[in-house]
N, C-alpha and C positions, 0 to 999 in steps of 0.2 A: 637460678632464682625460681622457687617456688609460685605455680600459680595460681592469685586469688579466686577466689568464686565471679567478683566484678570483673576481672580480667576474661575469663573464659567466659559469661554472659556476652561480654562485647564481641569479643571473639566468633563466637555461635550467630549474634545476632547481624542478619542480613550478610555473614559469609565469608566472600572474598572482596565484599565492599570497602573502601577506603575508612579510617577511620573518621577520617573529616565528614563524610557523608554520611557515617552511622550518626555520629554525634548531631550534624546539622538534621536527622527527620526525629531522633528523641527527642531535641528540641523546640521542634514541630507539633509535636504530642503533647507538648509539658504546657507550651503557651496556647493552644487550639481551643482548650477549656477556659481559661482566664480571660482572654479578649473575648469571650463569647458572652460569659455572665459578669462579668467586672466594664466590659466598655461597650461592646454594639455585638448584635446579634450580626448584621447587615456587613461590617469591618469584618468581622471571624469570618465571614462565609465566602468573601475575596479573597482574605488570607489563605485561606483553605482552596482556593482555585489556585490559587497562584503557586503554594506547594504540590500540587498535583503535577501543574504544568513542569514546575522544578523536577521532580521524578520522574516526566519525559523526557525532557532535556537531556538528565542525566542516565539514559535507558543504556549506554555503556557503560558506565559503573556498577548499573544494581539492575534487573529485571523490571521495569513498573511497577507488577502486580504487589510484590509487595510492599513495598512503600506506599503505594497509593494506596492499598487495600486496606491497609491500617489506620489512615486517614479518614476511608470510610467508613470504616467500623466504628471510627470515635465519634463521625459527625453524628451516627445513630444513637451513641450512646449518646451524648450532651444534647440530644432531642434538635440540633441542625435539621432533620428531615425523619422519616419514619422508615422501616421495616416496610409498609404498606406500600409509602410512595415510590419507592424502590423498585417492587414487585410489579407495580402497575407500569414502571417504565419497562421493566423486561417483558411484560405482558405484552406491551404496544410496540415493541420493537423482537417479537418472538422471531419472525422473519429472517430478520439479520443472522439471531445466532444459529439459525439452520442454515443458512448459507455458508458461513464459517465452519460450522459440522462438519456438511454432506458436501457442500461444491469443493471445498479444499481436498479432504480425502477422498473424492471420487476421482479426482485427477492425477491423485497419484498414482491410482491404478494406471493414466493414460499415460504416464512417463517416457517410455517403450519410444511411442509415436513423436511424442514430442522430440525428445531423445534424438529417434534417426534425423527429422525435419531440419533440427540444427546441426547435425555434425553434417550435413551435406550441404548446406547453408556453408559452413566454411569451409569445407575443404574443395568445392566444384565452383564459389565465385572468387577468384585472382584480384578482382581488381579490388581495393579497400574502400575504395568512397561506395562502388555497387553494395559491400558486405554489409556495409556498416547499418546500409539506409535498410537493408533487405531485413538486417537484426535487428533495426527499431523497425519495421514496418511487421515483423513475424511477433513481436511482443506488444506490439501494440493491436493486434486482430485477435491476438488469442486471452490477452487481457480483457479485449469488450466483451468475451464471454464467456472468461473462467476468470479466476481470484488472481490478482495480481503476484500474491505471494509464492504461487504457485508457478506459475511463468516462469520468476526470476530465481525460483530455487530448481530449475530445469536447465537455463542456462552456466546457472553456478554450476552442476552437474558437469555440466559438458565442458567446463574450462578446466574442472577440478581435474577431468579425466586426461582430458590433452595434455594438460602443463604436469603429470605426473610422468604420463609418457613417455614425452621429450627429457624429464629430468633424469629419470631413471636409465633412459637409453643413452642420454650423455654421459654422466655419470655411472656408467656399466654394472645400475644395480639391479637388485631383483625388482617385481612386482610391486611387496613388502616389503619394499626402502621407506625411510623416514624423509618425504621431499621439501620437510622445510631443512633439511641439513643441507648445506650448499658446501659443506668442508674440501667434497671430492672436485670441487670446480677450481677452488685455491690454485692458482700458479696458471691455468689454463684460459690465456684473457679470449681467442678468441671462441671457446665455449660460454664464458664470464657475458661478454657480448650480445653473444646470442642470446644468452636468457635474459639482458636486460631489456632486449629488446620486444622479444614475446612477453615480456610481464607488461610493457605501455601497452601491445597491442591487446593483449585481452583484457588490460585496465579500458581500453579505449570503445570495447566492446560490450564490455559488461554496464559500462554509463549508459552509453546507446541504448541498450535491451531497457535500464531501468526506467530512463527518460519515456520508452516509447512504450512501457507499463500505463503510465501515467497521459500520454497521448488518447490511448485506447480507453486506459479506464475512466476517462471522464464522459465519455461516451454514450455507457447506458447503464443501465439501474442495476447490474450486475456487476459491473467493472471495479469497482469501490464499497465495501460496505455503508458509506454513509450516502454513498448513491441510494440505496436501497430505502434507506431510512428516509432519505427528501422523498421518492418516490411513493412511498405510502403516504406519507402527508398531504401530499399534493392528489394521490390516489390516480395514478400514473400507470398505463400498465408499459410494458417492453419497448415499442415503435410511438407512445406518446412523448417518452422519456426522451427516445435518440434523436426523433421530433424537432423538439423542443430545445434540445440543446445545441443541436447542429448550425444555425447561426453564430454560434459561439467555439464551437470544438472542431468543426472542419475549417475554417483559416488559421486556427491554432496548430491542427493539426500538418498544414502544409507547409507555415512557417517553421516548425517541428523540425520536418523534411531537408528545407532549404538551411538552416543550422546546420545541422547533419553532416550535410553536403560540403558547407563551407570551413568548417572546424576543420573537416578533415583534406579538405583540397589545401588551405594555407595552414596547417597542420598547427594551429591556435590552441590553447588553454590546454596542452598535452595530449592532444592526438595527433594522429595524420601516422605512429606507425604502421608498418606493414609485417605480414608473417615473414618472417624467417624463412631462406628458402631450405635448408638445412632439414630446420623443423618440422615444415610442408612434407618434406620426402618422409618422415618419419612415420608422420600420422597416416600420411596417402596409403604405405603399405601397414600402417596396421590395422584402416580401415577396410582396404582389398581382403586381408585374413580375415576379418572377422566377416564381410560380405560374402564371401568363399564358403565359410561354417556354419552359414544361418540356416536351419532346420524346419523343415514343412511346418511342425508345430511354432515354430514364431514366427515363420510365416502368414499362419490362419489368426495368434495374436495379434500383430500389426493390422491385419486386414477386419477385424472384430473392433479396433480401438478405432481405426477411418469412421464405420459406420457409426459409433457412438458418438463418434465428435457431430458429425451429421445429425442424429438425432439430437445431441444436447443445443443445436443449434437452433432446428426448427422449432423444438419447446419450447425454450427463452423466448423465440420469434413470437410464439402464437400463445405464449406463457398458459402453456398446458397445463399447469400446476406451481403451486409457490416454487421459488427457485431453490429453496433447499430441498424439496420433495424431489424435486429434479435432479438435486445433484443424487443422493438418497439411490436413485434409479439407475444414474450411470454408476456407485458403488456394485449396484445389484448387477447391474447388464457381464458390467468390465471381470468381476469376481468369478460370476457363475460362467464366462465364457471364455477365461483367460485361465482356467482351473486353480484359482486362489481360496480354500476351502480351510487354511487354518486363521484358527483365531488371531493365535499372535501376528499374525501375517496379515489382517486386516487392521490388526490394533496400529500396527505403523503406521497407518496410513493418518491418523488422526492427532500424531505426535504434534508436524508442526501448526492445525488449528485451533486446540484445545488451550495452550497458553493464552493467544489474544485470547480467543472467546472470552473465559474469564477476565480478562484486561479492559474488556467490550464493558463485560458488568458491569465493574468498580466503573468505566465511566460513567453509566446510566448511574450510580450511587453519586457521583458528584453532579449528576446532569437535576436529580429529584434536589439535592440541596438549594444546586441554583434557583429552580423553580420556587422552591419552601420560602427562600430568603427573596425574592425580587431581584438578585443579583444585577442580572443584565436589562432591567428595565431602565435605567436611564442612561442608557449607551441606545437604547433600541428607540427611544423617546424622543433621542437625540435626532438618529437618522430619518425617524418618521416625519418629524419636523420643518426637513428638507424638502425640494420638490421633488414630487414623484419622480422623475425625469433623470435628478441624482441619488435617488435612495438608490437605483442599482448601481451605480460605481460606491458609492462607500460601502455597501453590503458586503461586494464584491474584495475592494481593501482590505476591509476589517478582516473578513475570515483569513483573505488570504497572507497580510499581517502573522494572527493567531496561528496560522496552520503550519507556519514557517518554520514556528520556534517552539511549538505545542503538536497535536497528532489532529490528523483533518476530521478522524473519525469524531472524534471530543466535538471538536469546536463546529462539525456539520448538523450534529445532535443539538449542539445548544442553538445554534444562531435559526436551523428552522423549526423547532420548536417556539423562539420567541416570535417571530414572524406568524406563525399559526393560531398566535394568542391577539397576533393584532387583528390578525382577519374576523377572530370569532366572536372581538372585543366591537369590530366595526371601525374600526381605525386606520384599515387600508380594504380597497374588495378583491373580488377573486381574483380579475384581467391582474394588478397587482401584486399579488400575493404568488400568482404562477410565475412572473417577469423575475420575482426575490428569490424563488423557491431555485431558478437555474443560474442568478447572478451569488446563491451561496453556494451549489454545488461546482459551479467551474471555478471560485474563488478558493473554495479548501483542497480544488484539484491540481489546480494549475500553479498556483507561486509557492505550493508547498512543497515542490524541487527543488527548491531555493539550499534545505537541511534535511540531513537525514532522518530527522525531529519528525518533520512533514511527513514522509512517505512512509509506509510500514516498508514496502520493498528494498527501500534505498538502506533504510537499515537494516535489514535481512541481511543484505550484499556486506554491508559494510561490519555484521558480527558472524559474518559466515568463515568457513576455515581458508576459502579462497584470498580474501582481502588482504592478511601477511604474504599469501606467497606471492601475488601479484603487488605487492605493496601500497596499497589504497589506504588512505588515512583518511580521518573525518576532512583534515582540509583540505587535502587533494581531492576528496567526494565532492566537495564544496567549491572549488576553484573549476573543474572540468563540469558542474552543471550551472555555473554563471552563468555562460550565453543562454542555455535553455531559459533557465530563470528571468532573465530580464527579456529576452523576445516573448517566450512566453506568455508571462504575463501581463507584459502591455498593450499583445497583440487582443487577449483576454478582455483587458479594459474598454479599448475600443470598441470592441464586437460588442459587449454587454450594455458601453453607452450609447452609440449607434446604430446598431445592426439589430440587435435583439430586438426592439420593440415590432419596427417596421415586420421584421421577418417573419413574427408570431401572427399577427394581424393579417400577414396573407396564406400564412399554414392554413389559419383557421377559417377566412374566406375560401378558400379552395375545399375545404373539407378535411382536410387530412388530420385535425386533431379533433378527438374526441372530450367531450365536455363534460364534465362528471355533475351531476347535480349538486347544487350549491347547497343545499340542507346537510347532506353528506360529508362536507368538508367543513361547515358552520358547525357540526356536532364538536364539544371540548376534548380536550386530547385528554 
């Protein structure tokens, strides 16, 4: 059968997308303009949130960018928002996308480091419940001050490497075997066995790592990109942010811990395996070879990336320069001392940040809509209305709600952006306005483990080439980060309705937060 021109337009259009999903965002297009000038300005401009958030949702079927980015393109053209208002959100959030630049590919230079830290991490602690906690406790330190995404495509690294190894050494192939073919296992149960056993424990491994991304990165103004964003708002530097949050994020984090612990002692919601001892023997001597072979020059590498880690530490600390200038710097440090001097060979470094970043935009394109249209002015109306006392637990819901089943970046952008409009409106004051500004960033941090929707990492894991061979589904992703999710965030709620006031009130007796002038935060965003 001959194909039509319509036929191969659908075809082209958005890929390897389902048809249902192409059909359902042309559809999206077709009525975006008609509800806009035929029924409400104000209905269109929901509508058009609520597809966007559909296009994350559905971020394993089709990319976001484009779907959403089409969406924003039209809202421009039907006059939804402007070219201008657009420009001025990325103007006021330039920060962010320099972090996503420079701090994501500056660390992939540090891979190396990272790299050794974890394969000795597994193969030197035996016991499981020690690994487990030591692999959310090593992804959750390196997250408070490098990009999450970066972490957890370090540990994906290190599993992809292992579970090749072993497969390939059971399976008596070469290097460059094909290790999703499991054909040579057929007939051999207890080889069969064993690999289904290392597929739970590095499934059980890789949650760990992601959950304790998400421990770390609610931490400090680096940890999250929409960290960064509340952080300018509120005009926060480094040690005001972790501050300030630490009421909230250190019993978060210990109850973290004490999950960890317990998932994997009564080996609940699919953990509690252990390595293979088989497997153990495998990697042990192929790590002894490759330790045997390591050469003075990657010796002076690994000992150059120590110190950078050190210096990207102290900068953040004493926030030497914007954090993307910073990341920028360990590019420069790690390249010119690591002898990385071709183009192409920096250009990788920036593969995996460039997609969000643009994905960042098209938010701020629907973040200027919101704004245009009043969108979330009476949901914000709503909460204001309440007492002070419970504005931070529903702040705290609402985001963490949105963030669940939407991306935390989106919904951290919008919800304190409306908060900054109450403060400049006079409608809540600053002691307030700072109390909102850390019950919306632990809210888009914390319950958005809930879906892989919520976290960009968890969905990293979960579109990475790892996920088939360890067999991770969305609902297995979803089932093994339950307990996270609901200890989590209730531990969250509590800290934010009783803990957080008290605790801030005596940082700032004591001294230890710095108070930014209130003209400076009363300026309009």
């Amino acid at each position: 059968m001959e194909t039509t021109y319509g036929r191969a337009f659908i075809k082209n259009f958005l890929g390897q997308s389902p048809n249902w999903y192409k059909i359902t965002i042309l559809t999206f297009l077709i009525i975006n303009p008609l509800i806009f000038f035929l029924v409400s300005p104000f209905l269109a401009g929901w509508l058009l949130v609520v597809e966007f958030i559909f296009t994350l949702g559905m971020a394993l079927k089709c990319y976001p960018l484009q779907p959403g980015g089409l969406l924003a393109i039209e809202a421009v053209m039907i006059g939804m928002t402007t070219a201008e208002r657009i420009r001025e959100e990325i103007s006021a959030n330039l920060e962010v996308i320099l972090l996503l630049i420079f701090m994501v590919a500056g660390i992939y230079f540090m891979k190396q480091l990272l790299l050794t830290v974890f394969t000795k991490l597994l193969l030197n602690l035996r016991n499981k419940i020690a690994l487990s906690m030591a692999f959310c406790f090593a992804a959750a330190f390196l997250s408070a001050f490098l990009d999450a995404l970066t972490v957890i495509a370090v540990v994906i690294s290190v599993s992809v490497g292992f579970y090749s190894i072993y497969h390939n050494f059971a399976s008596n192939q070469s290097e460059s075997a094909d290790v999703t073919d499991d054909s040579t296992f057929t007939g051999n149960q207890q080889h069969q066995a064993v690999l289904e056993q290392f597929r739970a424990f590095l499934r059980s491994l890789m949650m760990h790592a992601g959950v304790g991304t998400a421990l770390g990165g609610v931490m400090t103004m680096v940890g999250e990109p929409q960290n960064l964003i509340i952080a300018k708002s509120a005009d926060w530097q480094f040690v005001d942010f972790l501050i300030r949050m630490s009421p909230v994020t250190v019993p978060v984090f210990i109850c973290g811990f004490v999950v960890c612990g317990l998932v994997e002692r009564f080996r609940l919601f699919g953990y509690g395996a252990k390595l293979p001892h088989p497997v153990y023997e495998v990697l042990k001597k192929f790590d002894q070879k490759n330790s045997e072979n390591i050469t003075k020059q990657e010796r002076i590498k690994l000992a150059v990336q120590v110190v950078i880690g050190v210096w990207l530490i102290i900068a953040l600390a004493f926030h030497l320069a914007e954090v993307g200038l910073i990341g920028l710097t360990v590019i420069i440090f790690a390249t010119a001392f690591c002898g990385v001097t071709d183009e192409h060979a920096i250009g990788k470094a920036f593969q995996d940040s460039l997609p969000f970043t643009a994905l960042l935009t098209v938010f701020f394109a629907i973040v200027a809509v919101i704004i245009e249209q009043h969108l979330f002015t009476p949901i914000i109306h709503y909460v204001l209305q309440s007492a002070p006392s419970n504005q931070l637990s529903l702040f705290y819901l609402f985001n963490g709600l949105l963030s669940s089943v939407s991306d935390n970046v989106f919904v951290g952008t919008v919800y304190i952006n409306e908060a900054k409009s109450a403060l400049v409106n006079g409608v809540i004051d600053l002691k307030q306005f700072e109390l909102l500004a850390v019950a919306i960033n632990t809210g888009t941090n914390l319950p958005s483990v809930a879906t892989p929707n919520g976290q960009a990492a968890f969905l990293f894991l979960l579109t990475s080439a790892l996920a088939p061979l360890i067999r991770l589904s969305y609902g297995r992703m979803v089932w093994m980060a339950l307990p996270y999710t609901v200890v989590m965030t209730l531990v969250g709620l509590l800290c934010v309705q009783y803990l957080l006031p008290d605790m801030t009130q005596w940082f700032t007796n004591m001294g230890w937060l710095s108070l930014p002038p209130a003209s400076e935060l009363l300026m309009p965003h």
